[in-house]
C-alpha positions as CSV (number, residue, x, y, z in Angstrom):
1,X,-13.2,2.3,-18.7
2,X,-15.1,-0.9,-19.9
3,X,-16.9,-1.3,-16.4
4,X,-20.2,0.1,-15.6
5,X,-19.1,3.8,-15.3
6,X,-19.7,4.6,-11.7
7,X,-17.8,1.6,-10.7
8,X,-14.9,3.2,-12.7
9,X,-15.3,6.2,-11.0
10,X,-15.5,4.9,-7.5
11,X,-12.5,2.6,-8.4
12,X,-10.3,5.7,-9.1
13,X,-7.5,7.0,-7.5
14,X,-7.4,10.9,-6.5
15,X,-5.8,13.4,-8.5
16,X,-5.1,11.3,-11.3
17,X,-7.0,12.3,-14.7
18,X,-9.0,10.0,-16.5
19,X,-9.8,11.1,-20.7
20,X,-13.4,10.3,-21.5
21,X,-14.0,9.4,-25.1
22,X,-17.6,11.1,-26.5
23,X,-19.4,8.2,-25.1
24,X,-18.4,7.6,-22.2
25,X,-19.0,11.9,-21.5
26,X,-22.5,10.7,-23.1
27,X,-23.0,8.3,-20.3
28,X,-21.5,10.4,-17.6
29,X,-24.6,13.0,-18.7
30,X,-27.0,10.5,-17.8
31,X,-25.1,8.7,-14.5
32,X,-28.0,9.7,-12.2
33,X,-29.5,6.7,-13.9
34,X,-26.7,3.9,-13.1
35,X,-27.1,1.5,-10.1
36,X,-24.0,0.4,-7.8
37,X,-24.0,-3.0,-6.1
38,X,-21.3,-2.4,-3.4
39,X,-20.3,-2.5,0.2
40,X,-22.2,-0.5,2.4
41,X,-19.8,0.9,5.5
42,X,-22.8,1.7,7.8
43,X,-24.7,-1.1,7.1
44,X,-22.0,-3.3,7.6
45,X,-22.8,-5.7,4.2
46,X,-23.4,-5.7,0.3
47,X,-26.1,-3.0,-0.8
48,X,-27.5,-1.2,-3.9
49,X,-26.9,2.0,-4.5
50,X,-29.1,4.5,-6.2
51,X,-27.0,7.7,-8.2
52,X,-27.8,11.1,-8.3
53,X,-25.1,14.0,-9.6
54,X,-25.1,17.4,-8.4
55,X,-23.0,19.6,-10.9
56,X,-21.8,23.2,-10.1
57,X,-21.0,25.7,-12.6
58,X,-18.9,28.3,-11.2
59,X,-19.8,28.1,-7.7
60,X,-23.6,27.5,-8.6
61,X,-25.7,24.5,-8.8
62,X,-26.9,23.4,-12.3
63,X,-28.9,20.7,-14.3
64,X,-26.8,21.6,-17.4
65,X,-24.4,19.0,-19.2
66,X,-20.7,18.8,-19.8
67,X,-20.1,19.0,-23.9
68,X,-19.2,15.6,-25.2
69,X,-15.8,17.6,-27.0
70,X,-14.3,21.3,-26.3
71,X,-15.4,21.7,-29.9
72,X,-19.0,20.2,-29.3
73,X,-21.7,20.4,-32.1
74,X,-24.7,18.9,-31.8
75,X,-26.2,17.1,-34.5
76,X,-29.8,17.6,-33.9
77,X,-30.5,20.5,-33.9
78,X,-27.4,21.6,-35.9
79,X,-27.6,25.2,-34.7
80,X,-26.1,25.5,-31.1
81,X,-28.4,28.6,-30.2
82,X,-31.7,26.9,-31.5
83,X,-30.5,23.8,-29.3
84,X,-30.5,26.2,-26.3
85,X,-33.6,28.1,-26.9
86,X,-35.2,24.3,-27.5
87,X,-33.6,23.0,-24.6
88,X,-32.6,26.1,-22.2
89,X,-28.8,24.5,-21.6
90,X,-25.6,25.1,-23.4
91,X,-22.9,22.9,-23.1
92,X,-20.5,24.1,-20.6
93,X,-16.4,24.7,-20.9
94,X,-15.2,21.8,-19.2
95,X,-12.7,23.6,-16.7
96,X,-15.7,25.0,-15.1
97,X,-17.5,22.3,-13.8
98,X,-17.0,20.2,-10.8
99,X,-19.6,17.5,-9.8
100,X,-20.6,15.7,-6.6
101,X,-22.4,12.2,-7.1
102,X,-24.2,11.1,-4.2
103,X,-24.7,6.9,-3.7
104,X,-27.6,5.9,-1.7
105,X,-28.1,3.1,-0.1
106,X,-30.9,1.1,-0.9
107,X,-31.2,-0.5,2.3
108,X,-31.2,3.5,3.9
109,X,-31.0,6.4,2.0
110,X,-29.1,8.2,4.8
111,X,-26.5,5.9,4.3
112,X,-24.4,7.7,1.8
113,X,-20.8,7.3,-0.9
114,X,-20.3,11.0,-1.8
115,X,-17.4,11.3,-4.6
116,X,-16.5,15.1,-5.8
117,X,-15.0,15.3,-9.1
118,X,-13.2,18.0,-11.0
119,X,-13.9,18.0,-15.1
120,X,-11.0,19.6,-16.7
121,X,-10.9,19.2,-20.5
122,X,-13.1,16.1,-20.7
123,X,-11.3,14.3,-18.3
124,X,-12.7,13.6,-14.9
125,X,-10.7,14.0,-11.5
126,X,-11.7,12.3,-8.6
127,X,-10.8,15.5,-5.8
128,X,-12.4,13.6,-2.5
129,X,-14.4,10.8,-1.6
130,X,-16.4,9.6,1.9
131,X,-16.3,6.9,2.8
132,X,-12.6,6.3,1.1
133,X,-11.8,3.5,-0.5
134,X,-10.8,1.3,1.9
135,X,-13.2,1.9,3.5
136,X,-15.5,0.0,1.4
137,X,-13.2,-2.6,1.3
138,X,-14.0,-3.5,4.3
139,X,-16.8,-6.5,2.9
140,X,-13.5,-8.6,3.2
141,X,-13.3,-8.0,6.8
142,X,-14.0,-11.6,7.8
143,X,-11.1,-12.6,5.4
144,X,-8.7,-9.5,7.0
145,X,-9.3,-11.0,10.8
146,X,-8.1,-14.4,10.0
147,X,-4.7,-12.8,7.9
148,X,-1.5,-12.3,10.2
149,X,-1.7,-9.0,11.4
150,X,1.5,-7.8,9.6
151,X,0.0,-9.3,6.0
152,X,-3.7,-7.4,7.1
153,X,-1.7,-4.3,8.1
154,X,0.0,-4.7,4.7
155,X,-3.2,-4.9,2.7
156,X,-4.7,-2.2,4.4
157,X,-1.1,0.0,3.4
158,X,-1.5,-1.1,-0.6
159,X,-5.3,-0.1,-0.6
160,X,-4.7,3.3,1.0
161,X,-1.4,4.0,-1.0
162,X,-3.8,3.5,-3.9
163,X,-6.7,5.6,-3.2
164,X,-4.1,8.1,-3.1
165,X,-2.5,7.3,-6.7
166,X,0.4,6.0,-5.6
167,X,0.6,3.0,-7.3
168,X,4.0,1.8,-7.4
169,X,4.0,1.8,-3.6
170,X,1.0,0.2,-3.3
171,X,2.2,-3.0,-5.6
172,X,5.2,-2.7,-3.3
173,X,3.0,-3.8,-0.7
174,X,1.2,-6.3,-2.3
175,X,4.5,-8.5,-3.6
176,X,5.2,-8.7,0.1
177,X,2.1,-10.2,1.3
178,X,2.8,-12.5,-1.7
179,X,6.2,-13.3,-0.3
180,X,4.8,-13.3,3.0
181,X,2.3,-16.0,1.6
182,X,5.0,-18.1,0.5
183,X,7.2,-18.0,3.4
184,X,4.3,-18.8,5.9
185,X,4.0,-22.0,4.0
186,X,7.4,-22.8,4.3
187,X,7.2,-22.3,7.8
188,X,4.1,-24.4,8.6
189,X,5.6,-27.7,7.4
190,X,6.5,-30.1,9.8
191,X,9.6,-31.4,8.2
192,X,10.7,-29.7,5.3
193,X,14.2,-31.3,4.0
194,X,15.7,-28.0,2.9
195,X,16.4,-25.6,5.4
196,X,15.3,-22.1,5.8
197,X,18.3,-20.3,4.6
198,X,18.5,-22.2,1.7
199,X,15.1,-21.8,1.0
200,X,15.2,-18.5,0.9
201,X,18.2,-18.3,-1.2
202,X,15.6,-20.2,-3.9
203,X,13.9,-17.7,-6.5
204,X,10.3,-17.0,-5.7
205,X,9.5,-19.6,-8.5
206,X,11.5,-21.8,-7.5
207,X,10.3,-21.8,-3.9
208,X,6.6,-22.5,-5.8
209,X,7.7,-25.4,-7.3
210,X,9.3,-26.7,-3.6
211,X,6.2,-26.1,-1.9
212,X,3.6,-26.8,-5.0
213,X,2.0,-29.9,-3.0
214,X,1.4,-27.8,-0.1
215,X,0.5,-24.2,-1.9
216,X,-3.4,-23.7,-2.6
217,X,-3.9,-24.6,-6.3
218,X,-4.5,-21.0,-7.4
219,X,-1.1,-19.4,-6.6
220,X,0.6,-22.2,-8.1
221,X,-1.6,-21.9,-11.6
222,X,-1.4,-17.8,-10.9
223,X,2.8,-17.4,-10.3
224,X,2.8,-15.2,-13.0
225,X,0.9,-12.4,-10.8
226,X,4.4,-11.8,-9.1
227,X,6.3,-11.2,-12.1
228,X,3.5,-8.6,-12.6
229,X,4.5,-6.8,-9.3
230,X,7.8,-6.9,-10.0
231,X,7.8,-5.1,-12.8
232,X,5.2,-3.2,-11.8
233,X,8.0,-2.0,-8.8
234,X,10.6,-1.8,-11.4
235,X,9.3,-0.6,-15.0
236,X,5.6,0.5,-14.9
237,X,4.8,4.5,-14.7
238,X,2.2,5.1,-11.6
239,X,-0.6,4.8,-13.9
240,X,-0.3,1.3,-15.3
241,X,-0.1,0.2,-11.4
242,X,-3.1,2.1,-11.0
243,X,-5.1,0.3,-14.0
244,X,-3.6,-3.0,-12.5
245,X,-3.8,-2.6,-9.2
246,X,-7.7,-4.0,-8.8
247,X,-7.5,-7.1,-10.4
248,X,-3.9,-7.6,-9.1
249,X,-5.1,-7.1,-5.5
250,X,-8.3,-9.4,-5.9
251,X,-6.4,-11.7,-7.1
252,X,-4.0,-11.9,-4.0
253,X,-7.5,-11.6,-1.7
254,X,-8.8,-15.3,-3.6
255,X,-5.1,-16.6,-3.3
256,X,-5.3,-15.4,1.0
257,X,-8.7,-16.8,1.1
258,X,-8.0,-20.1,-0.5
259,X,-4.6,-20.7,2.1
260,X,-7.0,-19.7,5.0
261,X,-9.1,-22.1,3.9
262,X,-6.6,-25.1,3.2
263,X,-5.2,-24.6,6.8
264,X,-8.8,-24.3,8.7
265,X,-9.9,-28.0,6.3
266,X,-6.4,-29.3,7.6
267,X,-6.9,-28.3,11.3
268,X,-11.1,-29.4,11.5
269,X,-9.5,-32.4,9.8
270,X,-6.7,-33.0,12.6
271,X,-9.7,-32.2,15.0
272,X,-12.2,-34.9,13.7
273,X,-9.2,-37.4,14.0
274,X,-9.0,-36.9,17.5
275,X,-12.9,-37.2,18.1
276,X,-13.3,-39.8,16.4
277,X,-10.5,-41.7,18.2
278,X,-11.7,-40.9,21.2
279,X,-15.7,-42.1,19.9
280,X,-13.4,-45.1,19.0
281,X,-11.9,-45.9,22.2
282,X,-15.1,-45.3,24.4
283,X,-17.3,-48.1,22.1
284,X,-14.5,-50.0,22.4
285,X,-14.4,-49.7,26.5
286,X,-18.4,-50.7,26.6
């Protein structure tokens, strides 16, 4: 975990473990004080969010903390019962804890992310969260309504396969909108001199190279990301998918985004033409 730790947190899949080293159980002690700039679902943009945990030990509420090892000592004091009668809290066994972290939105409090977690041997399990996942990634919902509905209904498949910790499936997903991506091109040109069927005999990066002068920049520089799928689909355990899956997946948003883009310049371009042709012919008329 090298992010800021609650994004971490609200980043992960359920059910799938995650082994905190010392400090990071050292910064999870003092998460009520972290800040999250993300997507508010009721507000309907970006917010900040404030953090506050609730922990439960056996059942019942508690300000204590988690131990930092199952063999914690403290350095300072170095007698665990003169910590305690200093600081009235003992460091608790690990399988009995679960916690609840409440995000508030800074824009309304009432607008909340609850995430409840399971600590089990110093690793954190994410057990439920509202609103899920995709849900709050829903802040590209402008760039969802201009995709194909197959390739948004795609997207919206690889999210929720991973909020689930599937991740295999969900890369699944994403190599198609990839494909998809490709394909679309293909199909947009006006007079391509290879046909379909052979082009789709072509290797994926060898259908790049056909179409480079029409393909956005970034997937042309960024080929490499399907390789990563593939062998995601092919050779990575569920948890390497899982670590991958984030960057993987925002990188096929900018790649979407940037081919949106290309078309809309090309068809306010095609527009202009017209206008001004027809500004043209009408000074030309007077």
């Amino acid at each position: 975990m090298d992010k800021n730790l609650i994004s971490e947190i609200l980043e992960l899949s359920l059910y799938v473990p995650i082994k905190l080293t010392e400090e990071q159980v050292k910064k999870y002690n003092k998460i009520d004080s972290d800040k999250l700039r993300s997507y508010c679902h009721f507000c309907k943009e970006i917010s900040v969010f404030n953090v506050s945990k609730r922990c439960y030990y056996k059942g019942r509420e508690t300000t204590q903390y988690i131990a930092a090892t199952p063999e914690y000592t403290p350095r300072i004091p170095t007698s665990i019962s003169r910590r305690n009668q200093i600081f009235n809290r003992q460091p608790l066994k690990c399988e009995d804890i679960s916690n609840v972290l409440i995000l508030s939105c800074g824009l309304d409090r009432s607008h909340q992310i609850t995430i409840f977690l399971q600590v089990i041997d110093n690793s954190i399990i994410k057990v439920g969260q509202y609103p899920s996942f995709s849900d709050l990634q829903i802040d590209n919902k402008a760039l969802y309504k201009e995709l194909p509905e197959k390739d948004a209904r795609e997207m919206n498949r690889a999210t929720g396969l991973f909020s689930h910790g599937i991740g295999v499936g969900s890369f699944v997903y994403l190599r198609r909108i990839f494909e998809n991506l490709i394909t679309q091109t293909y199909d947009d040109m006006s007079s391509p001199d290879v046909d379909r069927a052979t082009f789709l005999s072509f290797r994926t990066s060898e259908r790049i190279d056909y179409l480079k002068e029409y393909l956005p920049p970034i997937i042309v520089e960024q080929r490499k990301v399907f390789s990563i799928l593939s062998k995601g689909i092919h050779e990575m355990e569920e948890e390497e998918c899982l670590t991958y899956f984030p960057t993987i997946k925002e990188s096929i948003e900018l790649m979407l985004q940037e081919h949106l883009n290309k078309k809309m310049t090309a068809r306010r371009a095609s527009e202009l033409t017209k206008e001004i042709n027809e500004v043209h012919q009408s000074l030309k008329e007077e």
